[in-house]
C-alpha positions in Angstrom: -15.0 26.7 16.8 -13.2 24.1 18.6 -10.0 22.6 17.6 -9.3 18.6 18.9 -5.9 17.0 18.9 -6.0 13.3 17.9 -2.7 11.5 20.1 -0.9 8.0 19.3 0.2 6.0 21.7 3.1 3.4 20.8 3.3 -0.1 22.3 5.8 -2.2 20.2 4.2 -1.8 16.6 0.7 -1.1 17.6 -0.6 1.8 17.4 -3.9 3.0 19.2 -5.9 6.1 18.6 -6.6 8.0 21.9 -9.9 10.3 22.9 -9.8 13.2 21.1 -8.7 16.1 23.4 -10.0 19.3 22.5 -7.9 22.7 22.8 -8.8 25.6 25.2 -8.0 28.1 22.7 -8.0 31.6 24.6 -7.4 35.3 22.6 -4.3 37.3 23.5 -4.2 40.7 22.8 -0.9 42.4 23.0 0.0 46.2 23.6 2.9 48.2 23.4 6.3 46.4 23.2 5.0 43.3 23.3 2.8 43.7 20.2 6.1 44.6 18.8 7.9 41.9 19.3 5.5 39.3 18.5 4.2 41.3 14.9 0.8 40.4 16.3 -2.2 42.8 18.2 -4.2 39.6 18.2 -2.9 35.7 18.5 -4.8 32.7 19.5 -3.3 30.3 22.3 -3.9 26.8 23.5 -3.1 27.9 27.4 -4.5 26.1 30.5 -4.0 28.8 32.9 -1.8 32.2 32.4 1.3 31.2 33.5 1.3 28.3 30.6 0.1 30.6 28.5 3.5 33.2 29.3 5.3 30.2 29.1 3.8 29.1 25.5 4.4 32.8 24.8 7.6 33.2 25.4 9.0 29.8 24.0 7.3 30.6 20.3 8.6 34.7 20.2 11.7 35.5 20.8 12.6 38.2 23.1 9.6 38.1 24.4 10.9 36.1 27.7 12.9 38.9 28.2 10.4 41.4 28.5 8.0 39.0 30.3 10.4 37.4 32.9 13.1 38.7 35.3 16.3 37.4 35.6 14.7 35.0 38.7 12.1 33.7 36.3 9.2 35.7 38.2 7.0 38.0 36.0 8.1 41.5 36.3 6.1 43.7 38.1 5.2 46.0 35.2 3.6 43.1 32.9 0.2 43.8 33.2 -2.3 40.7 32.5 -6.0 40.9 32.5 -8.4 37.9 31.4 -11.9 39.1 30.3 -11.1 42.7 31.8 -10.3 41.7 35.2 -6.7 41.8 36.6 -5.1 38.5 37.4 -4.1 39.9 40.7 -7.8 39.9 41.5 -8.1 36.4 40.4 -5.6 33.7 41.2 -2.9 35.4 39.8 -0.7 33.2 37.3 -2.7 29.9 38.3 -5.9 31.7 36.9 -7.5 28.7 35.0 -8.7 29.8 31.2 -11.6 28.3 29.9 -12.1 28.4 25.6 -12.5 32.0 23.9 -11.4 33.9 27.2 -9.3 36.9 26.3 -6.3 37.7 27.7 -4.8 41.3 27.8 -1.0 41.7 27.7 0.2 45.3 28.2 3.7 47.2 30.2 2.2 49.8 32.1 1.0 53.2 29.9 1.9 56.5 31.1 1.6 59.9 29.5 0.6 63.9 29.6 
């Protein structure tokens, strides 16, 4: 299903209705901490490429930054991020561009015995 977003542009008191632009809606999946601190396994996101979509992450949960980000603003190196099962560091990293119903896989590193 697609999802458009109608925009108004003002000029003086005219208003004109733009193109419709539609929304790259991509699935996250969240594991772990980050599950936990959003309340959600599963969340849709309009996202052009994964850092926007960290960015658009972290701006609508809170605390989430803080698990995401370092104190630098890079992405810590335990954040794991895969889109459609491959690792973003085998794709273009952060600028890996997301096209609609991609899903993106947000998980700390998992250890155990």
């Amino acid at each position: 299903m697609k999802v458009f977003l109608l925009i108004f542009q003002t000029k003086a008191d005219n208003f004109k209705i733009l193109p419709r632009i539609p929304l790259l809606m991509v699935k996250v999946k969240l594991f772990a901490n980050f599950r936990e601190v959003t309340g959600n396994r599963e969340i849709d996101v309009d996202a052009a490429d994964v850092e926007d979509l960290l960015k658009k992450l972290s701006s609508m949960y809170e605390g989430l930054k803080e698990l995401i980000y370092d104190e630098n603003g890079e992405v810590k190196d335990y954040v794991q991020i895969m889109v459609n099962g491959v690792h973003v560091r085998g794709l273009n990293s952060l600028r890996t561009r997301l096209n609609e119903n991609d899903v993106v896989a947000i998980f700390p590193p998992v250890s155990g015995g």
